[in-house]
LUMLUM-458671 format. One line per field, with one value per residue: residue number from 1; x, y, z of N, C-alpha, C, O, CB in turn. Coordinates in steps of 0.1 Angstrom, whole numbers, plus 5000, padded with zeros to 4 digits. Atoms other than C-alpha are relative to their C-alpha. Glycine has a CB too. Layout:
// residues N
i: [NUM:...]
nxx: [X:...]
nyy: [Y:...]
nzz: [Z:...]
caxx: [X:...]
cayy: [Y:...]
cazz: [Z:...]
cxx: [X:...]
cyy: [Y:...]
czz: [Z:...]
oxx: [X:...]
oyy: [Y:...]
ozz: [Z:...]
cbxx: [X:...]
cbyy: [Y:...]
cbzz: [Z:...]
***
This chain:
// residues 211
i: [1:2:3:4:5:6:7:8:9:10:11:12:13:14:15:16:17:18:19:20:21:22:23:24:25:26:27:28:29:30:31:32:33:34:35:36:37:38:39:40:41:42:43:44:45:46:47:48:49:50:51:52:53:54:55:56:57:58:59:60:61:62:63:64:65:66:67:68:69:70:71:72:73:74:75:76:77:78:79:80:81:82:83:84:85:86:87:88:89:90:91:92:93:94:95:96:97:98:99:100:101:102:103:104:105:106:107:108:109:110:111:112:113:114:115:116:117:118:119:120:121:122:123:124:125:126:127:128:129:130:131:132:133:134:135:136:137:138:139:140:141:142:143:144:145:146:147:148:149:150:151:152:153:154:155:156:157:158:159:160:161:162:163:164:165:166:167:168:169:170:171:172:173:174:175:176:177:178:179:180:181:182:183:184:185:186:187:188:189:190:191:192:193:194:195:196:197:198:199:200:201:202:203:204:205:206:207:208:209:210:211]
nxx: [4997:5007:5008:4994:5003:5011:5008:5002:5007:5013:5012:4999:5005:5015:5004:4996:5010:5012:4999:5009:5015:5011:5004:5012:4999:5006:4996:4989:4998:4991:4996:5007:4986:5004:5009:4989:4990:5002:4994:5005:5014:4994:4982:4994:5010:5005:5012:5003:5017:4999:5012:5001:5009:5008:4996:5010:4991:5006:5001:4994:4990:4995:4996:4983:5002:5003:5007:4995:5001:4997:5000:4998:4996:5000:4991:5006:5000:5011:4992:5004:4994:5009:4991:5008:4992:5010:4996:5006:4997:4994:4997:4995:4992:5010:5002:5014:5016:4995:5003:5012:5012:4998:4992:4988:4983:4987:4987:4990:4984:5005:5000:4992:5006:4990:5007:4992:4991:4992:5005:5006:5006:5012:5003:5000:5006:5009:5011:5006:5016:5007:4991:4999:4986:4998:4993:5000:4985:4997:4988:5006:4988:5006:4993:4988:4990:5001:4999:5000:5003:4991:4998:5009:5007:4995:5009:5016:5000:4998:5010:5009:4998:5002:5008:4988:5004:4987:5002:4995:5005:4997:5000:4999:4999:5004:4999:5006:4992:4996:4983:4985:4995:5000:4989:5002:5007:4992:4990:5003:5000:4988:5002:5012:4995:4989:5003:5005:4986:4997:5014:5005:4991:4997:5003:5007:4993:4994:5007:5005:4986:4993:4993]
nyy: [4993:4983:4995:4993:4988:4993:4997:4988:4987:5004:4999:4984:4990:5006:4994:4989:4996:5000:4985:4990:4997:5006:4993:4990:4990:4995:4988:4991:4989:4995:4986:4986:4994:4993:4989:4991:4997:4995:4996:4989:4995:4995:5006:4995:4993:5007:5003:5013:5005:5012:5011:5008:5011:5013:5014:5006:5008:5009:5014:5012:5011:4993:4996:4998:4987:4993:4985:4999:4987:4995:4985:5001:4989:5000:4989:4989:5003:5012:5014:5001:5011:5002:5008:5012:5001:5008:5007:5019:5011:5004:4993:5005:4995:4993:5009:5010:4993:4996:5007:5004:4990:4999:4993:5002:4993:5002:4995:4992:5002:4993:4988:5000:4985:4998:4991:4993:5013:5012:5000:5013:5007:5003:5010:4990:5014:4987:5008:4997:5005:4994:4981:4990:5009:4998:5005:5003:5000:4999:5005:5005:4996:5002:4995:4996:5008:5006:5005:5001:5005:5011:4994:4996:5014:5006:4990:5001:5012:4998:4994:5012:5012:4998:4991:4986:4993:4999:4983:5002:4991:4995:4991:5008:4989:5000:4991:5000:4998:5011:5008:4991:4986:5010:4999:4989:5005:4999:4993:4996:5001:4996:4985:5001:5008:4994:4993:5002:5003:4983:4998:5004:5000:5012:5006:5003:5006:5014:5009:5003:5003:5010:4991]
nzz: [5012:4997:5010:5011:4995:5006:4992:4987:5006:5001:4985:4995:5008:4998:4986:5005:5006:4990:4990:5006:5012:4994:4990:5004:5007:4994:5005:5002:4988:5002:4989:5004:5006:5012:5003:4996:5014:5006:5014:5003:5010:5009:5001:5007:5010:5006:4996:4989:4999:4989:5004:4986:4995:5005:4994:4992:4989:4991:5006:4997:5012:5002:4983:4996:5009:4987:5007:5013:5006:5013:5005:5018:5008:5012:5004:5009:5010:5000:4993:4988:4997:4993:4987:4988:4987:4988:4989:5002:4992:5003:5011:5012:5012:5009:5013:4995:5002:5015:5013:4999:5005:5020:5005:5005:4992:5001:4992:5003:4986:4987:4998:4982:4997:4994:4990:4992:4985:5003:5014:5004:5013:5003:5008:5011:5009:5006:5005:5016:5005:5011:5003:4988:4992:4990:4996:4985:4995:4989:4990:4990:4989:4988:4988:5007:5015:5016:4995:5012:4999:4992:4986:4995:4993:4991:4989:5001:4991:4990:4993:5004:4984:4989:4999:4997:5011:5007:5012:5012:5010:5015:5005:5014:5009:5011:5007:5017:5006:5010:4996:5006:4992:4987:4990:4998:4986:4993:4993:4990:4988:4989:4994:4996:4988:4994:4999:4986:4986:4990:4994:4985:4987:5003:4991:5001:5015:4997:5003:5013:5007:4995:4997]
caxx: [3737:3731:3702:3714:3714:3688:3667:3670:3661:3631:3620:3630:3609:3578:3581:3584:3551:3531:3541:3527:3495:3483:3483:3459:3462:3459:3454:3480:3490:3505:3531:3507:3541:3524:3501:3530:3553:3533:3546:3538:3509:3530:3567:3585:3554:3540:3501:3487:3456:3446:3438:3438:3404:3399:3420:3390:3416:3389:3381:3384:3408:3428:3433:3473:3469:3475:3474:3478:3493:3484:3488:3489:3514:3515:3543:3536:3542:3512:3540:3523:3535:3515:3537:3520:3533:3517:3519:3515:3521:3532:3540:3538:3555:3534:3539:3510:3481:3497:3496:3461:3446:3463:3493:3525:3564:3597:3622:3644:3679:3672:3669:3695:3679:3702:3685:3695:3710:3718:3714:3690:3686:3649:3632:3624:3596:3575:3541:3522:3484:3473:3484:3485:3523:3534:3563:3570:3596:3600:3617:3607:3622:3610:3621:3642:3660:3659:3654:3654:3627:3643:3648:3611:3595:3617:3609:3573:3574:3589:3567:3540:3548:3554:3526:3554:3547:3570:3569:3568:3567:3565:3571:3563:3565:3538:3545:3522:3545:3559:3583:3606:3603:3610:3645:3627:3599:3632:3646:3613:3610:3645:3639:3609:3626:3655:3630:3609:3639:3646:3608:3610:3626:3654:3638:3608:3625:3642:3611:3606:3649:3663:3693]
cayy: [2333:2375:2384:2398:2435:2434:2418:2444:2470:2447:2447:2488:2496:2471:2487:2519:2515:2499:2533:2552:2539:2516:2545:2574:2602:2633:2665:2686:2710:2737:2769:2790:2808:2819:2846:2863:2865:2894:2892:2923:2930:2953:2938:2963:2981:2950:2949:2921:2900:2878:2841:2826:2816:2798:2769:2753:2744:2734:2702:2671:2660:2690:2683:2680:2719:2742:2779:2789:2819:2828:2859:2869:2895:2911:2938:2969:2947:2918:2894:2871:2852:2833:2831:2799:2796:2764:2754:2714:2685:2670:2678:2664:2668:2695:2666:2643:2670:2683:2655:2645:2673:2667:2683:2671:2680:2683:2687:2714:2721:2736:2776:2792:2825:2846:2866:2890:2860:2835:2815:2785:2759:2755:2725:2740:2719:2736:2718:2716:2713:2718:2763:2764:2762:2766:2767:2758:2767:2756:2744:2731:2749:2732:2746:2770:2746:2742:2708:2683:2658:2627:2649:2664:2626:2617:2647:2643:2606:2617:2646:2622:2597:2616:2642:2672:2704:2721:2755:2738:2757:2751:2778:2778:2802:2798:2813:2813:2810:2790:2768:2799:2822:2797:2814:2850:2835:2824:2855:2873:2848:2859:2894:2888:2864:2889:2916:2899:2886:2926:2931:2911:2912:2887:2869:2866:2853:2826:2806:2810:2814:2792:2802]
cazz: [1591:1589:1569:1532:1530:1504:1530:1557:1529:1521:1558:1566:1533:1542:1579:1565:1545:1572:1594:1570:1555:1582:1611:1609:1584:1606:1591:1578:1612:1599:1617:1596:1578:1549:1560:1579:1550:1536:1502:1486:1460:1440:1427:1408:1391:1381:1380:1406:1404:1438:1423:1456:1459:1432:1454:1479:1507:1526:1502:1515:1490:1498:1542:1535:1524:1552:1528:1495:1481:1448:1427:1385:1378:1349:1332:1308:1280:1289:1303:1329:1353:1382:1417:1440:1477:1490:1523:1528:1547:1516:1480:1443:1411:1387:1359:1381:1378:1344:1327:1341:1326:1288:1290:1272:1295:1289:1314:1311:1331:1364:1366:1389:1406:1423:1452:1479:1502:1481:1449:1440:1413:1405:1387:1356:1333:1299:1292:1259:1253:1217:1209:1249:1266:1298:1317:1356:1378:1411:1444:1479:1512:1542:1577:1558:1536:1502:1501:1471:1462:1485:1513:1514:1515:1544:1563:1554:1567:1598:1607:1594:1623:1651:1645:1640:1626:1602:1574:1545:1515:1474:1455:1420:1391:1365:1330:1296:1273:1240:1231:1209:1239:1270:1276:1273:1301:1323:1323:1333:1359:1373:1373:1390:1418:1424:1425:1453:1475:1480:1489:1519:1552:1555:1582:1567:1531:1548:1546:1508:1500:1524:1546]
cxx: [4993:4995:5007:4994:4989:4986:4998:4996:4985:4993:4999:4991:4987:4995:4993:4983:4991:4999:4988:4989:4991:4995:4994:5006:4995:4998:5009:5000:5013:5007:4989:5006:4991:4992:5010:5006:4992:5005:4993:4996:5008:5016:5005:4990:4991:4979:4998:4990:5003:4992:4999:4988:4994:5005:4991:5011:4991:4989:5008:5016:5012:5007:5016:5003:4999:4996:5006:4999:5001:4995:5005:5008:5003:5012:4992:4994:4992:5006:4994:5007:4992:5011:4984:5009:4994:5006:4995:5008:5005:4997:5002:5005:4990:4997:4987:4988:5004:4992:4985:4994:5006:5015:5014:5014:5008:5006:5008:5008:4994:5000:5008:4997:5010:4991:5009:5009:5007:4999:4990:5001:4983:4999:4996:4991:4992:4995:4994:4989:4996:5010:5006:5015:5000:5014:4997:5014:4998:5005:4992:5009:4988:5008:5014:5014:4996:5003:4995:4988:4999:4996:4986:4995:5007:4992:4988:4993:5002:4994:4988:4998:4999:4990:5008:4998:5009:4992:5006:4993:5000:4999:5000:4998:4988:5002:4995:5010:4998:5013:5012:5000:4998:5013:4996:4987:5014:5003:4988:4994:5013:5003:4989:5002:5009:4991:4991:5003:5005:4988:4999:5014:5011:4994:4988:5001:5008:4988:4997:5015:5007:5007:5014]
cyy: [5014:4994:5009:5014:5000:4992:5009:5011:4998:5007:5020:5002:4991:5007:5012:5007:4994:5012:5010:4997:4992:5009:5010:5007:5011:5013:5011:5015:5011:5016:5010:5014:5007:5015:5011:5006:5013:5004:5010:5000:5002:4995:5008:5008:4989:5002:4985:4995:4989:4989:4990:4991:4994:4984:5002:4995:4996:4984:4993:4995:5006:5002:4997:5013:5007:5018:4996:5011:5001:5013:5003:5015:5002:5011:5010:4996:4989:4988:4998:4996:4997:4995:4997:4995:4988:4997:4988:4995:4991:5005:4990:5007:5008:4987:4992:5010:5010:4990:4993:5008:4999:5003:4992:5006:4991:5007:5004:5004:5012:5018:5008:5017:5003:5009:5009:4994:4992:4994:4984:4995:4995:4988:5014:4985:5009:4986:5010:4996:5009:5017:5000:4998:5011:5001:5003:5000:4995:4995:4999:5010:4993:5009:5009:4995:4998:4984:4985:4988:4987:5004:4998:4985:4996:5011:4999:4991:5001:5010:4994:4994:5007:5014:5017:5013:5007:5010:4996:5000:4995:5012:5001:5013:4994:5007:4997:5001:4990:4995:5013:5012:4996:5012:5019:5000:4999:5011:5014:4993:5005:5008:4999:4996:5010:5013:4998:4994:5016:5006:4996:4998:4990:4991:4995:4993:4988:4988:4999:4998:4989:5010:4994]
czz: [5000:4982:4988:5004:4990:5007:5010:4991:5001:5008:5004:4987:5000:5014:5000:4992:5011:5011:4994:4992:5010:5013:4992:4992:5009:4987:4998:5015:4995:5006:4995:4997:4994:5002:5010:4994:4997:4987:4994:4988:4985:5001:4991:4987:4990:5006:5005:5000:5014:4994:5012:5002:4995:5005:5019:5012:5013:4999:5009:4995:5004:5022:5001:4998:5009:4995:4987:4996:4985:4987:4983:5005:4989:4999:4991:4984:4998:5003:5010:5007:5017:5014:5010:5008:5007:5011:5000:5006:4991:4982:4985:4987:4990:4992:5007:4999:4983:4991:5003:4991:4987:4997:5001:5012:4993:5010:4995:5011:5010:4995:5013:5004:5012:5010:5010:5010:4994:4987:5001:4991:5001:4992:4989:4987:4992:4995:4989:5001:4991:4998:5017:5007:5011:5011:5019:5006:5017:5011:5015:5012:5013:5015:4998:4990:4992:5000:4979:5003:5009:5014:5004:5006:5013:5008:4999:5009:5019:5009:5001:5019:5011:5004:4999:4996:4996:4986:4989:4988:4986:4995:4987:4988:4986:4988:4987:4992:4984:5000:4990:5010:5012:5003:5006:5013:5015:5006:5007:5015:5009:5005:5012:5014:5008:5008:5017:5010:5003:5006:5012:5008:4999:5009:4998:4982:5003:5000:4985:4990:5008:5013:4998]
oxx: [4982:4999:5014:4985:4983:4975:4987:4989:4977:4984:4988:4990:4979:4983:4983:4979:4982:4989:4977:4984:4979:4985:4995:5018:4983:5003:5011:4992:5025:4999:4986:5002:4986:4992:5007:5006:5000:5007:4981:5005:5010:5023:5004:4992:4987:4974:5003:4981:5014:4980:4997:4988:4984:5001:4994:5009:4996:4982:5019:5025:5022:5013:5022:5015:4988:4987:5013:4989:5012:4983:5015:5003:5007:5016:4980:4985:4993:5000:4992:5018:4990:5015:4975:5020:4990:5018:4985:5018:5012:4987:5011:5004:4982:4985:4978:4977:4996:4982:4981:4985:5000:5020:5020:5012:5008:5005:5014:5005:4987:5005:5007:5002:5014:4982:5021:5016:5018:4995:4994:5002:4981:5009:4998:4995:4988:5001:4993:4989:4993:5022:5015:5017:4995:5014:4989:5024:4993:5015:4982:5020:4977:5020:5025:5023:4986:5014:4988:4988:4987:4990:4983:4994:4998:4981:4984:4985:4996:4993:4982:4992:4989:4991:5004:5000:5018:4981:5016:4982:5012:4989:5009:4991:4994:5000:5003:5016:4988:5024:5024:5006:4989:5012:5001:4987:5012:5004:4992:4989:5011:5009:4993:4997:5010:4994:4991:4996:5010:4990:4993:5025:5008:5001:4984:4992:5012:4993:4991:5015:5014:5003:5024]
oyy: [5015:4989:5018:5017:5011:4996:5011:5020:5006:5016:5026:5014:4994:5010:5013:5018:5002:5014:5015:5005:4993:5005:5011:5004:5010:5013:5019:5025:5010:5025:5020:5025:5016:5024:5023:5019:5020:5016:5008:4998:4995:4995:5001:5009:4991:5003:4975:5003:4983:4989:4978:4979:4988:4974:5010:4983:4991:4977:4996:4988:4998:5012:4997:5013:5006:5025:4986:5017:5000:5016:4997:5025:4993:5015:5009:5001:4984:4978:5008:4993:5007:4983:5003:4990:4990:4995:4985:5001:4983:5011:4981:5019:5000:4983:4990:5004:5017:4991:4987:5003:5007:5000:4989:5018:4980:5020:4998:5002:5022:5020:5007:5027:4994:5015:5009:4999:4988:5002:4975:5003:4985:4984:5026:4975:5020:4976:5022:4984:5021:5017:5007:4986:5022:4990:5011:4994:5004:4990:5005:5014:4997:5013:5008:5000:4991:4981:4987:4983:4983:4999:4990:4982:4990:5011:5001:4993:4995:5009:4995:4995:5006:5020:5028:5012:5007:5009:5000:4995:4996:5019:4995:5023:4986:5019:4992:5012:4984:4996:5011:5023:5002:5018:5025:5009:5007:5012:5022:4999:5006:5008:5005:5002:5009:5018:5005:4993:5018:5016:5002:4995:4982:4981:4987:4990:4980:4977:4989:4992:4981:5021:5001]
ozz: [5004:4972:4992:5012:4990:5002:5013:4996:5005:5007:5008:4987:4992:5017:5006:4993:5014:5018:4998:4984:5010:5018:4980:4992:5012:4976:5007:5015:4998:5010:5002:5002:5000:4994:5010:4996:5003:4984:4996:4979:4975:5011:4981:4975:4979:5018:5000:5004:5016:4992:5010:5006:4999:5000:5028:5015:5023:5007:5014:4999:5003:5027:5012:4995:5015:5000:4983:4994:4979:4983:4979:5011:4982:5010:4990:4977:4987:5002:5018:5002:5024:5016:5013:5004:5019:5012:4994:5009:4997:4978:4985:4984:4985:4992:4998:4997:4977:4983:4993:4984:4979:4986:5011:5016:4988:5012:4986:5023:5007:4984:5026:4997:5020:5003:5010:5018:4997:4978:5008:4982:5009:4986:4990:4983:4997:4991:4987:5006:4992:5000:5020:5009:5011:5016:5024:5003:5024:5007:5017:5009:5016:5014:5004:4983:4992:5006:4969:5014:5010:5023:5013:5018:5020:5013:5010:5018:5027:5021:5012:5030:5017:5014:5005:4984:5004:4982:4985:4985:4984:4998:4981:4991:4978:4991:4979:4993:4980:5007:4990:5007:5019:5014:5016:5021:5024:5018:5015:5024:5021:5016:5022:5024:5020:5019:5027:5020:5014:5013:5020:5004:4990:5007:5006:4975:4994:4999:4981:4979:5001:5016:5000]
cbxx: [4995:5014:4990:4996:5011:5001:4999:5015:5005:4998:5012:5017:5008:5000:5010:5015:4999:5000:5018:5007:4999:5004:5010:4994:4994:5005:4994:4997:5005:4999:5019:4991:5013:4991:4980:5008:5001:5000:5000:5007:4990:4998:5003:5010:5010:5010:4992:5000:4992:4994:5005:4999:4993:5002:5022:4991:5013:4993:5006:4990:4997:4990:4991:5011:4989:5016:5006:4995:5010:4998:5010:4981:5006:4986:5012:5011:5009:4992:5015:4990:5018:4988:5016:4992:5000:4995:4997:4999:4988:5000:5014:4990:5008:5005:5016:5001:4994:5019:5013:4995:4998:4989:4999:5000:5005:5004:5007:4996:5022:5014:4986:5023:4981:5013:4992:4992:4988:4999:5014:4990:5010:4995:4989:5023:4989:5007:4990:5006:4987:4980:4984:4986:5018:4992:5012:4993:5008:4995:5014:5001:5006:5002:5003:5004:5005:5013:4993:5014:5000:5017:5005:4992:5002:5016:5002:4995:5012:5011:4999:5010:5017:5013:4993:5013:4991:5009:5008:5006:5008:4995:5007:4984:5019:4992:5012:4989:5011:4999:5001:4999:4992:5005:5019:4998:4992:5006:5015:4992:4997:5008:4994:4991:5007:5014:4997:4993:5019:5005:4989:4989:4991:5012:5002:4992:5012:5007:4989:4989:5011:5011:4997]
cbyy: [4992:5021:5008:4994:5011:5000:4992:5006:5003:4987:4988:5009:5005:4983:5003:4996:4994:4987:5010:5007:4990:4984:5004:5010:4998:5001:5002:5006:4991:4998:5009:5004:4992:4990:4997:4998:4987:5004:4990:5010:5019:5013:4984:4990:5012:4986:5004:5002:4988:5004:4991:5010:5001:5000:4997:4988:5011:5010:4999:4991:5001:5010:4989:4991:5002:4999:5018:4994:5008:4990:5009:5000:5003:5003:4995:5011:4999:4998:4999:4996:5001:4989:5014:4986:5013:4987:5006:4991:4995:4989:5008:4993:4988:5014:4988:4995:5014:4998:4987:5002:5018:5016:5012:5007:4997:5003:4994:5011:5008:4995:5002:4996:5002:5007:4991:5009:4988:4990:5002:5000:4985:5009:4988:5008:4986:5015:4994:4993:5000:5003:5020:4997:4998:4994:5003:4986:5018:5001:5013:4983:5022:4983:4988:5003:4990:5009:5005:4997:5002:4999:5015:5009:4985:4996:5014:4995:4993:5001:5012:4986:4990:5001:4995:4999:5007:4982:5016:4990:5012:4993:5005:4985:5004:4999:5005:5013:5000:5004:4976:5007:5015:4977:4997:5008:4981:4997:5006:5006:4988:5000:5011:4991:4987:5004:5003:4996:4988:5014:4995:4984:4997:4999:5005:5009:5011:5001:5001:5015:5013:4992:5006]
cbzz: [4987:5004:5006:4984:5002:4982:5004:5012:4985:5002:5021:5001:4986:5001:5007:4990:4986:5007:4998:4992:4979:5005:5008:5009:4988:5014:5003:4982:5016:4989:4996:5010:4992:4992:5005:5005:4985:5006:4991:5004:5005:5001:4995:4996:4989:5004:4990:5012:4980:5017:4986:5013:5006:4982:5000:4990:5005:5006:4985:4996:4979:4989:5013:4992:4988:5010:5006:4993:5006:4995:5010:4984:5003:4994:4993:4999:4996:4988:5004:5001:4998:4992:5011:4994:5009:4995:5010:4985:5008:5007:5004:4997:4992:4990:4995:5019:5019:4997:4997:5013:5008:4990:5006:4985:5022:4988:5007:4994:4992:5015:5000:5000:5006:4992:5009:5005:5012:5008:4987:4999:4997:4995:5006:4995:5009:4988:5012:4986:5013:5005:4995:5012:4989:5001:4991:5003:4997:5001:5001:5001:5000:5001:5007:5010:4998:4989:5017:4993:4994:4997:5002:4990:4990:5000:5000:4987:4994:5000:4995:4985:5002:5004:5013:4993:5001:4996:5005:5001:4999:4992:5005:5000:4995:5003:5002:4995:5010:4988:4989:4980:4999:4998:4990:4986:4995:4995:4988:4995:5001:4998:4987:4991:4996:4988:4986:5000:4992:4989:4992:5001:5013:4999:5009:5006:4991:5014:5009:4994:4998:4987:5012]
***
């Protein structure tokens, strides 16, 4: 008699977990993409702050963490907005260290940024703590692809296992905001995105747009 198929899922997703938790954890090995990219300081006359090193990437807690690019721009009119480029071995959803720290989400419909190559849908999530709101935009591209939650874990798993290394990016748009001026946050993240897909090379934007 053949095994039902929802035993062979069983066994491939008990296998599946003993691959990955009973062999070593090595340390995240990564191409070391990020400090090439040169993303540039100044983006359309925006003033630039470097918050880079308030993330410890040499915490323990933090060895799936290969770099981290992060930078406050601001406009004339005190609009901020916080672009973070992590590099990592593997990736969680803002909502898990969001909602640790207090803060209320709502998912909102993807964000679609049109750039000099091509176009994206972003996740797109605005958190609440108390007066303070927030919204989050952002998208995965591994090895040049844009790549959707599902995907990344598999590839993760599979670089995981065979020790692999691989240029894989989040990219994430922080923006102070509220909830009656979410769609006027949007649209300076969009300007903002189109403006820094013409800033860089295409060859060196294929790791942060795709191709």
């Amino acid at each position: 008699m053949k095994p039902s198929k929802t035993l062979l899922v069983a066994i491939l997703l008990l296998s599946t977990a003993i691959i990955a938790f009973a062999l070593p954890k090595p340390i995240y090995k990564s191409l070391n993409i990020l400090p090439t990219l040169e993303i540039p300081s100044s983006i359309n006359g925006l003033r630039s702050y470097d918050i880079s090193g308030q993330f410890d990437v040499n915490d323990e807690r933090y060895k799936f963490v290969g770099d981290i690019f992060a930078t406050m721009y601001e406009n004339y009119t005190g609009e901020k907005l916080v672009l973070i480029v992590l590099d990592a071995g593997n990736f969680h959803n803002p909502k898990v260290c969001m909602g640790a720290s207090g803060y209320s989400s709502k998912e909102l419909p993807d964000v679609e940024f049109i750039t000099s190559y091509n176009r994206i849908n972003a996740h797109n999530i605005y958190f609440e703590k108390g007066n303070e709101g927030n919204l989050i935009i952002y998208w995965i591209c591994i090895n040049k692809k844009i790549v959707d939650w599902n995907s990344q874990k598999l590839i993760q798993l599979w670089h995981s296992i065979f020790n692999k290394e691989k240029a894989g990016l989040m990219i994430r748009l922080d923006v102070p905001t509220t909830k009656d001026n979410i769609q006027n946050s949007i649209n300076f993240a969009r300007e903002f995105i189109t403006n820094l897909s013409k800033s860089l090379p295409r060859e060196k934007a294929k790791y942060i747009f795709g191709q």
